[in-house]
N, C-alpha and C positions, 0 to 999 in steps of 0.2 A: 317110697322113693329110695332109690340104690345113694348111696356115699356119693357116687360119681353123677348122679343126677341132679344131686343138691349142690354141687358144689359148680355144677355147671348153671343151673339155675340162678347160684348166687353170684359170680363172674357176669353170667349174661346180663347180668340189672346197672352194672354198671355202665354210666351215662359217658359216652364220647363228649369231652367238655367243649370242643368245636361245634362238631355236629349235633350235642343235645338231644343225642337219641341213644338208647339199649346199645351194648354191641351186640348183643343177638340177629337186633333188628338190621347190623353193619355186615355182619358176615365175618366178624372180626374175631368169634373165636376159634380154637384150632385142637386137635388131640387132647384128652382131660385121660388123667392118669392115677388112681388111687391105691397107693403099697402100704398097707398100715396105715401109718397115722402119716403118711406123707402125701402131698396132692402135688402133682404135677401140671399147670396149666398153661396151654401154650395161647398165644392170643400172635394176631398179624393185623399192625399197624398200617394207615395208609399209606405212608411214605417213607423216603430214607430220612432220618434227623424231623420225624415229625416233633414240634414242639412241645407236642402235650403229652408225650411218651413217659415219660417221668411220674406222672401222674396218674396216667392209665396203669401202669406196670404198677403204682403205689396201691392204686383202689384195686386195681384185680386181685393183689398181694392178700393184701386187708377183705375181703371178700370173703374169698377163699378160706381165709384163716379162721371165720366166725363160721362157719359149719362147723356143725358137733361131730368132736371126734378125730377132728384135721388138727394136727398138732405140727406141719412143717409144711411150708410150701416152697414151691420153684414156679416160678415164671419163668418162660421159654417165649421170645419176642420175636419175631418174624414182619416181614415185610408182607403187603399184597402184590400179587403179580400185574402183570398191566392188563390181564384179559378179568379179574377178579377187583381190579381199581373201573373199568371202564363200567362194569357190569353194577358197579357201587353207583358210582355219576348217574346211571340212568335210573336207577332206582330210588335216590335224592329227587332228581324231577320230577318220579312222577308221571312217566307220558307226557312233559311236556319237551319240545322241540326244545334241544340250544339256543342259548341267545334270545333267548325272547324275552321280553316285559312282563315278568308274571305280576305287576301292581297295575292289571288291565282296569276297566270301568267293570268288570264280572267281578272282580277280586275282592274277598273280604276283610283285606287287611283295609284299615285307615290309616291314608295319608296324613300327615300335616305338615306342611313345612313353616318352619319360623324366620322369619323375614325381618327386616328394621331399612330403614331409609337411610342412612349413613351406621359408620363405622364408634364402634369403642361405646356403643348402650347395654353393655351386657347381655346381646342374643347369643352368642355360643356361653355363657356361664346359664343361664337359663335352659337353653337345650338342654346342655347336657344332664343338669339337675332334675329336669323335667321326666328325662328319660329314666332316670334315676329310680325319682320318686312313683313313676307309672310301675316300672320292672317291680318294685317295692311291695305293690297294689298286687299282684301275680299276675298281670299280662305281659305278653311274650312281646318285647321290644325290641325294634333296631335303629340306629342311628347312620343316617347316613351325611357324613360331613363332607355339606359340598360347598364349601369355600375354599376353595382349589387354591384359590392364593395366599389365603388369609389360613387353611388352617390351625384350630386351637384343640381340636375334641380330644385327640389322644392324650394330651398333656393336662387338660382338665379332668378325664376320666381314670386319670393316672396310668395310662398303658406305659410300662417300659420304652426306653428310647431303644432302638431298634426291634422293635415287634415288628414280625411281616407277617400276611397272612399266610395259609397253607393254602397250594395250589392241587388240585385232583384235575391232571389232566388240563381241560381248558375252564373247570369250575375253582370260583376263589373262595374260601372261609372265611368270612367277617370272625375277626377276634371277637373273644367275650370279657368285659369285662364288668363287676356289679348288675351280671344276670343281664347286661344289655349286648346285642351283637351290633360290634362298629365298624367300619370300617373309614378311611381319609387316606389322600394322597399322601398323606404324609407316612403311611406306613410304607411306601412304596421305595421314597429317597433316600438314600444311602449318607449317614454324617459325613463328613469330610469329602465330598464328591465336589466337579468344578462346580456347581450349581449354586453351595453353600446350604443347599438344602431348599430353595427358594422356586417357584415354579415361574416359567415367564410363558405363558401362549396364550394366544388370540380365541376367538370364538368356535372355528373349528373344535378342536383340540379340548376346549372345554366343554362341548358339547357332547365329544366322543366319549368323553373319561367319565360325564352322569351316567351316559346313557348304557357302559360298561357294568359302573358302578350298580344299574338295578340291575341289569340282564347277566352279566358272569358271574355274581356274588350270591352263592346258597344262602336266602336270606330265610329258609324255611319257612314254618308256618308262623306266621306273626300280628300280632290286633292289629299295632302300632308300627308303621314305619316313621321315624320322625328323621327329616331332613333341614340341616344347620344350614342357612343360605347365605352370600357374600352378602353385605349391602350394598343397597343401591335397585337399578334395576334393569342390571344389564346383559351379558349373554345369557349368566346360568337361568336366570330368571324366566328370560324368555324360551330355554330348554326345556325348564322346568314345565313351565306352561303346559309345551310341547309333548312333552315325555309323560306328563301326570295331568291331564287335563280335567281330572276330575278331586283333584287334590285339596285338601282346607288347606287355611293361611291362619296363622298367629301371629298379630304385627307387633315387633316390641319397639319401645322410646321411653324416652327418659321423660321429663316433666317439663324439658325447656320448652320452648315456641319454636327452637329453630330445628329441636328432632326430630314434634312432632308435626311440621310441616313435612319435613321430607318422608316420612314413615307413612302420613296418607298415601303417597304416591306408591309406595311400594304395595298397598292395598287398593289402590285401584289397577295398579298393573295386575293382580293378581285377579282382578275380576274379570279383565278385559279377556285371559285366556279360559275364563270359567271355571274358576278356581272360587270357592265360598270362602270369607273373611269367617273363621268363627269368633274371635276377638283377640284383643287389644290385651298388652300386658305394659305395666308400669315399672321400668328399674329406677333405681337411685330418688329410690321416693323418699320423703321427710320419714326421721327416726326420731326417735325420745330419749332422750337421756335419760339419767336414773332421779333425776332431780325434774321429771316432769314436764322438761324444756323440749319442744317440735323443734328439730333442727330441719327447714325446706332447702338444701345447700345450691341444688338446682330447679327450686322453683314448686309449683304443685300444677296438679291439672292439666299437663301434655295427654296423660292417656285419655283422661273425658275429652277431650278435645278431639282427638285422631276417633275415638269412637262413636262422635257426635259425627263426626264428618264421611266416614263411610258406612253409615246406618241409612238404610231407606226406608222404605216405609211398610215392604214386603221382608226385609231383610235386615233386624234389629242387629247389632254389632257389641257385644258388653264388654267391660274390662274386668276381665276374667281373675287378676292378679293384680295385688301394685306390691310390689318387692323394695322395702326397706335398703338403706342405706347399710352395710354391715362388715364388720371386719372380719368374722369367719365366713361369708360369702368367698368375700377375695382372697383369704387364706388358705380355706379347701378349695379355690383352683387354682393357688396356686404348688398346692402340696401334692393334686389330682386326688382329692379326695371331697367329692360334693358334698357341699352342707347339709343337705336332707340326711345321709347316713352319717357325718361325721361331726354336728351340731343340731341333731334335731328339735331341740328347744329354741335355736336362734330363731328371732322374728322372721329375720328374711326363707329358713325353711317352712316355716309357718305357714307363708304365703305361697313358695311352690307345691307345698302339698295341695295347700287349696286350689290352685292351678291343676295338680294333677287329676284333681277330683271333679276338676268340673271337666275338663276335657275325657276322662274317661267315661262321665256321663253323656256328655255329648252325642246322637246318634250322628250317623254316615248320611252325610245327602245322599238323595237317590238318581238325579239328575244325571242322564249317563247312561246309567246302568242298564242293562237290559233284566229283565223282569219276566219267571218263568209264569207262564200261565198256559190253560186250557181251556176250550169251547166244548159247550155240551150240546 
């Protein structure tokens, strides 16, 4: 292998940290140049002011620099053209059409979306954790935060306040961030706008913005899609349904009687659109002090309860988690730094690992899906 081969070799391995692919495999790099001990490598970004440019320019740099013999580099940055960005988009899909639903009942990624029957039980602190602790495990995750009114995911997964994603054309980049790809309305609004930042539309409108959400969003190839739901069980809910008919549910509550009455309902709505409960997660459950004392501050026994009650008799429902009570829970989000990576000794990551581990085991229902076969 020539100087100029290796050093294209080694440039080419470098991962687009959007796209999570080679730029070889992007088409992103351009003229390779070797005078002496100096390399010249030019590479062409998707966009003008792509975000990650900083980065790419840094790894190609660094690349480059670790082939033997290269003692100086240049980077030389360039833009793609729109006949070379279009020719990208199509090769992202794939053959598949724009706009379409690639989390079909064919698709092998797994759905889940986590649900709760009222507000403020800790289901977007769980999500996101969740999503955390799976990326963690090495499967390919994405989060899709669809509490459109209520979003929390960027600011628990720590994204930058004004993070937007990058647009190719009519295709959108879910940000990355802790190896998960996210995306939320909230990267969309602008600080200081009349809005205040705050979304106000009706069911239309939220409808449209899921249904954007899976269909214009590269969310590549992925195990896990996991989708943050408003509580309750109202428009998105029933989009949801719609959009993902073949999707599991995780219903989270707390320990009272009064969350986990309304948290069934959110698990039987999830039935009625033929959506599988795979189970029941417990927050704000009894902790120990260091002096051996159960503190139950709201109570014990909600999630056995919500899990007794949407269990049949074809269709057992377990509570897959009960999450501790804990001050680096609520500290890592509120710093955007998940407990599973940023206390992993706390109880309560303890317990989302164990969550992530049984949901990773968990197979895909098959109900749906169309299933290839042959007659002989």
């Amino acid at each position: 292998m020539s100087v100029v081969d290796a050093v294209r070799a080694a440039v080419g391995a470098v991962v687009d940290p959007e796209l999570r692919r080679p730029l070889s495999e992007l088409d992103m790099l351009r003229d390779i140049a070797v005078t002496d001990a100096s390399a010249t490598v030019g590479i062409a970004l998707t966009i003008v002011g792509c975000p990650a440019a900083t980065r790419i320019e840094r790894e190609v740099h660094d690349a480059a620099a670790r082939v033997p013999g290269i003692a100086e580099v240049t980077v030389a940055v360039g833009v793609m053209t729109p006949e070379e960005r279009h020719a990208l988009t199509e090769k992202l899909r794939g053959g598949r059409p724009a706009r379409v639903n690639p989390f079909d009942a064919d698709s092998l990624t797994r759905v889940i979306a986590v649900t709760s029957g009222k507000g403020g039980v800790g289901k977007s602190t769980v999500t996101a954790n969740l999503a955390v602790a799976l990326a963690g495990r090495g499967l390919r995750v994405g989060l899709l935060d669809a509490d459109v009114h209520g979003f929390s995911i960027p600011g628990l997964l720590g994204l930058p306040a004004g993070t937007t994603p990058t647009r190719l054309d009519d295709m959108i980049l879910p940000a990355v961030t802790h190896d998960v790809k996210v995306i939320s309305i909230g990267m969309f609004l602008r600080e200081g706008d009349a809005s205040g930042g705050a979304v106000a539309w009706r069911g239309p409108m939220l409808h449209r913005t899921i249904a954007q959400f899976l269909t214009d969003v590269h969310w590549g190839d992925l195990d896990i899609l996991l989708l943050d739901m408003p509580p309750g069980t109202g428009d998105v809910a029933i989009s949801v349904g719609q959009l993902l008919p073949t999707a599991d549910v995780l219903v989270v509550t707390t320990p009272q009687p009064a969350a986990a009455e309304v948290a069934v309902r959110s698990g039987l709505v999830a039935r009625q659109t033929g959506q599988r409960v795979i189970g029941v997660v417990e927050t704000m459950s009894p902790f120990t002090l260091p002096d051996g004392t159960v503190v139950d501050l709201f109570g014990s026994g909600g999630g056995r309860r919500v899990a007794a009650e949407l269990s049949t008799d074809t269709e057992p429902v377990p509570v897959l988690a009960s999450v501790p009570l804990s001050t680096a829970l609520r500290a890592g989000g509120d710093a955007g730094t998940p407990v599973v990576s940023s206390a992993p000794d706390d109880p309560a990551a303890h317990a989302i690992e164990t969550l992530a581990a049984a949901v990773a085991d968990l197979g895909r229902g098959l109900a749906g899906r169309s299933l290839p076969f042959r007659t002989r």
